[in-house]
Rosetta silent file (secondary structure, phi, psi, omega in degrees, C-alpha in Angstrom):
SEQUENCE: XXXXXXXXXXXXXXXXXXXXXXXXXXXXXXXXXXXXXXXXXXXXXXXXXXXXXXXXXXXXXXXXXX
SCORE:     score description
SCORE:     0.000 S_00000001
   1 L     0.000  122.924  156.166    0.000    0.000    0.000 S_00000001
   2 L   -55.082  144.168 -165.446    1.194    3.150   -0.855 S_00000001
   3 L  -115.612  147.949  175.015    1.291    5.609    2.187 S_00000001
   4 L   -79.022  134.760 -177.851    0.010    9.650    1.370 S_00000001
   5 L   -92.924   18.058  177.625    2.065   12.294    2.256 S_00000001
   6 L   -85.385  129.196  166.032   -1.796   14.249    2.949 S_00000001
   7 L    74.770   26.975 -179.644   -2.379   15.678    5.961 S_00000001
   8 L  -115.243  114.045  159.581    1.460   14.848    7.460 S_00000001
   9 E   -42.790  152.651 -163.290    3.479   17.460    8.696 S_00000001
  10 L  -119.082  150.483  155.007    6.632   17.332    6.700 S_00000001
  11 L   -85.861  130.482  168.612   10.239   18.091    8.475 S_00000001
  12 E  -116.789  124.075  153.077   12.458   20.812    6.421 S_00000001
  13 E  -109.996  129.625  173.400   15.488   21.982    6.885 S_00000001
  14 E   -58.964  123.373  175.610   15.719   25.793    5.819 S_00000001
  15 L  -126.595 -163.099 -164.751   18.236   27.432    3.930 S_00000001
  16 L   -57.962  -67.494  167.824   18.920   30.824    2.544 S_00000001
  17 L   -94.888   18.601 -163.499   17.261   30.195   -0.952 S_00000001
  18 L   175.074 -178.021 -174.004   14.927   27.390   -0.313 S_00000001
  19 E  -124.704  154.606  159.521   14.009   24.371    2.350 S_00000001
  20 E  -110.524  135.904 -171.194   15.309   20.606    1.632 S_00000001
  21 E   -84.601   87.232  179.328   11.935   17.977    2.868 S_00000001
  22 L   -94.615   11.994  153.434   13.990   15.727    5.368 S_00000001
  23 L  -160.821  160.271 -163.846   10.853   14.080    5.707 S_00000001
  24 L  -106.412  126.900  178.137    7.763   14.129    3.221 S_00000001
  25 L  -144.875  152.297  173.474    4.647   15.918    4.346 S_00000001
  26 L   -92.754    4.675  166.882    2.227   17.899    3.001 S_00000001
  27 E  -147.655 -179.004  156.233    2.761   20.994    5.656 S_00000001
  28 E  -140.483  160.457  172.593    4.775   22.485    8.673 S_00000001
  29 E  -108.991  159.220 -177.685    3.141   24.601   11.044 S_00000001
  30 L   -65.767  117.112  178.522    3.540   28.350   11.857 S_00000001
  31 L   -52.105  -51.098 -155.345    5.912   28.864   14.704 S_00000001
  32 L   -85.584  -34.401 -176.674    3.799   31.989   15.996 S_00000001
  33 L  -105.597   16.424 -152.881    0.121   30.910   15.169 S_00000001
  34 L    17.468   36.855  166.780    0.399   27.237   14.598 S_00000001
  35 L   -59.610  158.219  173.593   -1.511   27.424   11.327 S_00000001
  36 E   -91.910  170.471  176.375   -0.704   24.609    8.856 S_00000001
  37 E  -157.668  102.993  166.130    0.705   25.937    6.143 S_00000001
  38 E   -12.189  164.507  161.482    0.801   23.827    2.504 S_00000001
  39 L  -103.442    3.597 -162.609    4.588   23.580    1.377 S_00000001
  40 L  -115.168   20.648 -176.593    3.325   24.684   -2.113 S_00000001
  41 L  -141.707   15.024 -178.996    2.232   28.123    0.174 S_00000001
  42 L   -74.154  120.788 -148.538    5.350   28.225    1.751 S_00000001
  43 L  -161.336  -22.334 -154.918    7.153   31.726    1.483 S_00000001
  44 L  -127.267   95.709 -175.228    8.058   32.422    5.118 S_00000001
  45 E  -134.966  176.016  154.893   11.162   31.187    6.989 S_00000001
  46 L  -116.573  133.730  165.786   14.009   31.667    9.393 S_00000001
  47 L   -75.517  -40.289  -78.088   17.396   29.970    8.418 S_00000001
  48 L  -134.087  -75.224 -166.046   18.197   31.385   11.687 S_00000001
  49 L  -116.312   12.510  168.428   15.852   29.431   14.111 S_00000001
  50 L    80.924   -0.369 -120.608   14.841   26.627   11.986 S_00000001
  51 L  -136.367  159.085  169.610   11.253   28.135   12.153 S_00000001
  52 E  -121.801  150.118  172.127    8.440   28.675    9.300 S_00000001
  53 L  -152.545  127.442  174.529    5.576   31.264    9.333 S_00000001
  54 L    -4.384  -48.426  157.888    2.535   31.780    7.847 S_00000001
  55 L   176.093 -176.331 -156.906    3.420   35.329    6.418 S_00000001
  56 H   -36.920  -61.112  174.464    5.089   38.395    6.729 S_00000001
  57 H    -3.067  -72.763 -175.761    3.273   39.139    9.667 S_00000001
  58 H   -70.772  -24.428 -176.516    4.252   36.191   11.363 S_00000001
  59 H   -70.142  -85.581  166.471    8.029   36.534   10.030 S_00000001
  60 H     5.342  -60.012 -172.995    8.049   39.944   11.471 S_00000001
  61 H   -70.341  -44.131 -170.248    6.811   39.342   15.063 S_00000001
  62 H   -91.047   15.410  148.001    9.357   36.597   15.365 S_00000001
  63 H   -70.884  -55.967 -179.146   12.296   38.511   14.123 S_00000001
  64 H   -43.380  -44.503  158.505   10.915   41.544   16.824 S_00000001
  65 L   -27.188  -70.366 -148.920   11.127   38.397   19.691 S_00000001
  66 L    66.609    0.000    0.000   14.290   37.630   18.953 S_00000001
């Protein structure tokens, strides 16, 4: 049986110009809201902290953290 990567959180690691899938999922969730967020909606990361986020917004507050 084939197994579906639908509705599995996916592992990434983030780089500068892009993420590599170090496990296959069909999301990650938003560090600051925990929204799921598609990987094919993905736009919003830290290299930094490892961390993904929903959208600017969310990049924003968690640069402002630190």
């Amino acid at each position: 049986m084939l197994m579906s990567n639908t509705d599995r959180p996916a592992r990434l690691h983030y780089m500068a110009n892009g993420f590599r899938v170090l496990t296959p999922g069909s999301h990650v969730t938003c560090a600051i809201s925990g929204a799921a967020i598609d990987l094919d909606d993905l736009r919003y990361w830290s290299v930094a902290r490892q961390e993904a986020y929903a959208d600017a917004a969310f990049a924003l507050e968690a640069e402002t953290r630190g």
